[in-house]
C-alpha positions in Angstrom: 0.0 0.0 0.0 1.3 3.4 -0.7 0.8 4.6 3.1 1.2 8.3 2.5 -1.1 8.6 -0.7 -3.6 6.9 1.7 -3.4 8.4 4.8 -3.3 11.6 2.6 -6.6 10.6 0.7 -8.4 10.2 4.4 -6.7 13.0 6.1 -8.3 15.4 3.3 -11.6 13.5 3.5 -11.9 13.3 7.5 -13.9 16.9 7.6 -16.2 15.6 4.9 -16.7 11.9 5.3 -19.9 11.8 7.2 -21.2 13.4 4.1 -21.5 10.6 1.5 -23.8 9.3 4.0 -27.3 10.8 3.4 -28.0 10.5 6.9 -24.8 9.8 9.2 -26.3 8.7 12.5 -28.8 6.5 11.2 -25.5 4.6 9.5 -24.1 4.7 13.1 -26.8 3.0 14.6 -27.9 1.1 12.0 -24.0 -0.9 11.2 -23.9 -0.9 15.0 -26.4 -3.2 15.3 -25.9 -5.1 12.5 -22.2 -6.2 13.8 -23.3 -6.4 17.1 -25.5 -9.3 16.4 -22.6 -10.9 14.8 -20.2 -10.5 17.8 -23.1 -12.0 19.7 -22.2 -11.4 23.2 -22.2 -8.1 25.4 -19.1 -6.0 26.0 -16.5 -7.8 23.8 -13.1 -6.0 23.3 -13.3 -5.0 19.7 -10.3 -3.4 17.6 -11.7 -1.7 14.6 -8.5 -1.1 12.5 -10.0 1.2 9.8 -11.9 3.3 11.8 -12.4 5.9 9.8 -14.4 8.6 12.1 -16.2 6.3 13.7 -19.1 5.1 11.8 -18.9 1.2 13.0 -16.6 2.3 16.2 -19.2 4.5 17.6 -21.6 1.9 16.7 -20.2 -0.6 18.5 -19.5 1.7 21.5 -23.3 2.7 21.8 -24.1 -0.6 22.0 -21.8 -1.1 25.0 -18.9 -2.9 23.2 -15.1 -1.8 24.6 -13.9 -0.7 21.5 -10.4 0.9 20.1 -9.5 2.0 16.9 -6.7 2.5 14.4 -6.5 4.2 11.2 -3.8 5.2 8.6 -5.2 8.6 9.2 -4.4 10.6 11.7 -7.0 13.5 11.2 -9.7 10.5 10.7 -9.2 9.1 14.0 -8.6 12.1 15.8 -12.1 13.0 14.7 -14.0 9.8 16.1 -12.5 10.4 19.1 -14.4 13.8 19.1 -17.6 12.2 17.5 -17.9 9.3 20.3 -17.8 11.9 23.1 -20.2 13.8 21.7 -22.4 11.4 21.2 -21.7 10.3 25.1 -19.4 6.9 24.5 -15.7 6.7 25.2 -13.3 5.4 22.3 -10.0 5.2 22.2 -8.2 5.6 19.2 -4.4 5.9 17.4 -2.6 6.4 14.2 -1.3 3.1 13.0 -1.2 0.9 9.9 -3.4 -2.2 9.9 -0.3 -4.2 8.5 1.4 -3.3 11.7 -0.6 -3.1 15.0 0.2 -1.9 18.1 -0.9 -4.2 20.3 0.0 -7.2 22.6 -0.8 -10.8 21.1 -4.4 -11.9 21.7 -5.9 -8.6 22.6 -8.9 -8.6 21.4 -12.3 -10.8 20.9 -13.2 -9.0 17.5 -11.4 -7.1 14.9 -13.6 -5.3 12.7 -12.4 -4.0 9.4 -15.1 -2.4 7.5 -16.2 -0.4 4.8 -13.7 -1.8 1.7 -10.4 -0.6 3.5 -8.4 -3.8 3.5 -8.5 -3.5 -0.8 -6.5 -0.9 -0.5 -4.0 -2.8 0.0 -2.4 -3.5 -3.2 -1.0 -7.1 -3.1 -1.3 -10.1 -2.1 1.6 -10.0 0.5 0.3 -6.7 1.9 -3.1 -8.3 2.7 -1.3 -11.8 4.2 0.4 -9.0 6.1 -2.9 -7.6 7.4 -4.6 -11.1 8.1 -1.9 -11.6 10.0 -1.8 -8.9 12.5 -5.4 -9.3 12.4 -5.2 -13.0 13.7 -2.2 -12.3 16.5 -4.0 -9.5 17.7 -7.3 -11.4 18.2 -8.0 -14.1 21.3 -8.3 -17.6 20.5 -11.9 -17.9 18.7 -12.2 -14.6 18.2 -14.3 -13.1 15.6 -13.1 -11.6 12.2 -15.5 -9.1 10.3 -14.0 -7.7 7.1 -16.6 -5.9 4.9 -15.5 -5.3 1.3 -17.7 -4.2 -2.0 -19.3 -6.8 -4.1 -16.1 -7.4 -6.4 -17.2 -10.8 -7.8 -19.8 -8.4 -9.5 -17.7 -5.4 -10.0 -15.1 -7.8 -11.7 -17.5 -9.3 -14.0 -18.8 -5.4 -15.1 -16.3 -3.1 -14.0 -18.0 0.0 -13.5 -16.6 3.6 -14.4 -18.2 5.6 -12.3 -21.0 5.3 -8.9 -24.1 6.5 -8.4 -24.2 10.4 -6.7 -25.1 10.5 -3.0 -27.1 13.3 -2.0 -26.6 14.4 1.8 -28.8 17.5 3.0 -28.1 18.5 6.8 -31.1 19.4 7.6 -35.0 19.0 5.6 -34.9 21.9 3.0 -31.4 22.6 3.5 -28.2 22.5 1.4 -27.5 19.6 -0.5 -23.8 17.7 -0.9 -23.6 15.3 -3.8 -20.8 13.0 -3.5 -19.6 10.1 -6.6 -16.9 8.4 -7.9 -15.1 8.1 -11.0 -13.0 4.5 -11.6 -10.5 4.0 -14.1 -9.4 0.1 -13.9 -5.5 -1.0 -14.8 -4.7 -3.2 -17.5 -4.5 -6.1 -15.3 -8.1 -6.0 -14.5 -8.4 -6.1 -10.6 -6.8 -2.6 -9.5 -8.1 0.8 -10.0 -7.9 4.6 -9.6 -10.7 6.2 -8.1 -11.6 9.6 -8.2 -13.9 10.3 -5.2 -16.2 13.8 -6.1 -17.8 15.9 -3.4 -19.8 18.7 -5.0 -20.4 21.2 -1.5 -22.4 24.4 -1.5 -20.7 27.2 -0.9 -22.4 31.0 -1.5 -24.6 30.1 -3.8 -22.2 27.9 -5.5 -20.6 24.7 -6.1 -17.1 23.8 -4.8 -15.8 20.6 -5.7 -13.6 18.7 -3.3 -11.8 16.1 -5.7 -9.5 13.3 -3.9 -7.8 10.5 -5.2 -6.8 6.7 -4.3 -6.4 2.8 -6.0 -8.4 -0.4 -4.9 -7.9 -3.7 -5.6 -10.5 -5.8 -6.6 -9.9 -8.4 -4.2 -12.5 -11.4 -5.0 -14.3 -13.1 -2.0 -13.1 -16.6 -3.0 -9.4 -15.6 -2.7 -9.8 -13.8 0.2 -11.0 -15.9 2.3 -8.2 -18.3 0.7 -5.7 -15.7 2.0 -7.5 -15.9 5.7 -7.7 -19.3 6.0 -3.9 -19.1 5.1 -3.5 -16.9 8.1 -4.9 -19.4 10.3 -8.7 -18.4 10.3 -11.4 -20.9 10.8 -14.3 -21.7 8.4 -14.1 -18.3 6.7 -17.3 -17.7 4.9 -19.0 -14.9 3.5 -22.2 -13.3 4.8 -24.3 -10.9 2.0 -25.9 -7.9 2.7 -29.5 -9.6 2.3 -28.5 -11.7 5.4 -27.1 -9.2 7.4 -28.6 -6.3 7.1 -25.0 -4.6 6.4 -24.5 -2.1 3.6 -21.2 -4.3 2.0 -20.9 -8.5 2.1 -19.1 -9.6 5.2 -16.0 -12.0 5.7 -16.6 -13.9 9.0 -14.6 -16.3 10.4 -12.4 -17.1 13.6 -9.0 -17.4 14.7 -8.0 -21.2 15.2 -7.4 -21.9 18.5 
């Protein structure tokens, strides 16, 4: 993974990134849930290592999980910090790299990584990398969640663009229209996206444009890569079951 080009990508997004969502807290308490059922159990310790600015951190905190965070941006997790308190739950939170965590061995009952952030990581060593840490960081039989898009269907079609997302703060006020634009390598799984955020400004438009790459990581060889990493019965969970916006990797660390 280029670690700068990404944590610079998220640190100019952190601001704006409760903005693709038309309706931020609803997403909160609505992915909250959703994983919460999946830890099954009240007040797990739960690492979510692309926390973003909270959305599934919070989440889980509100529904009386212990949960920390990490993120490869600094600004990004320095801002769920602030959006936990204000919304009356503690998290703690810190600036690291998912390949490289900064934790003891067997810290945690969950690791959550959500919301399509392990693809960008670019190869296949980066993401054994990631599995790995993942799995010494988590207790024996603890529970992996990993949310990614749908790229068995993106890979079949490969899209050039997203639908908009309109966010409006209030009912009758401004509106912020957030899409992407996707240009796909010649190899067929990576590509360059260029994430849009038209925002109201006097009257006008200003547009916000910020740029990263993905890999198309399939679900089949992903879950080949965690079982590698010692993960047991990896399996994937689709949003129909679930409830969650993205298809879920569950599985467990071997004992």
């Amino acid at each position: 993974m280029p670690e700068t080009s990404v944590a610079r990508f998220y640190d100019e997004l952190a601001d704006d990134y409760h903005l693709i969502y038309s309706d931020w807290d609803a997403s909160i308490r609505r992915q909250g849930e959703v994983l919460d059922a999946l830890i099954g159990r009240d007040g797990a310790a739960v690492l979510d290592c692309s926390c973003g600015i909270g959305t599934q951190a919070i989440g889980l905190a509100l529904r009386g999980h212990s949960v920390t965070g990490t993120d490869v941006s600094r600004r990004a997790a320095a801002r769920a910090v602030h959006e936990a308190a204000r919304r009356g739950v503690r998290l703690r939170t810190a600036a690291a790299d998912m390949r490289r965590l900064p934790f003891p061995d067997a810290r945690f009952d969950t690791v959550v990584c959500a919301d399509n952030a392990l693809p960008h990581l670019l190869t296949e060593h980066d993401v054994r990398a990631a599995l790995a840490e993942m799995r010494r960081v988590l207790r024996p039989a603890g529970l992996l969640l990993i949310s990614t898009r749908p790229y068995e269907d993106l890979l079949r079609d490969r899209p050039s663009s997203t639908p908009p997302q309109v966010h409006r703060a209030t009912e009758g006020g401004e509106r912020t229209v957030t899409f992407q634009l996707w240009r796909w390598h010649d190899d067929g799984e990576h590509y360059d996206m260029e994430h849009f955020q038209l925002l109201p400004e006097d009257g006008e438009w200003r547009v916000e444009v910020r740029r990263t790459t993905y890999w198309a990581l399939g679900q089949r060889q992903l879950a080949g890569l965690a079982a590698d990493a010692g993960f047991v019965d990896p399996g994937w969970r689709m949003p129909q079951e679930t409830g969650f916006f993205q298809p879920l990797l569950v599985a467990r660390a071997g004992e």
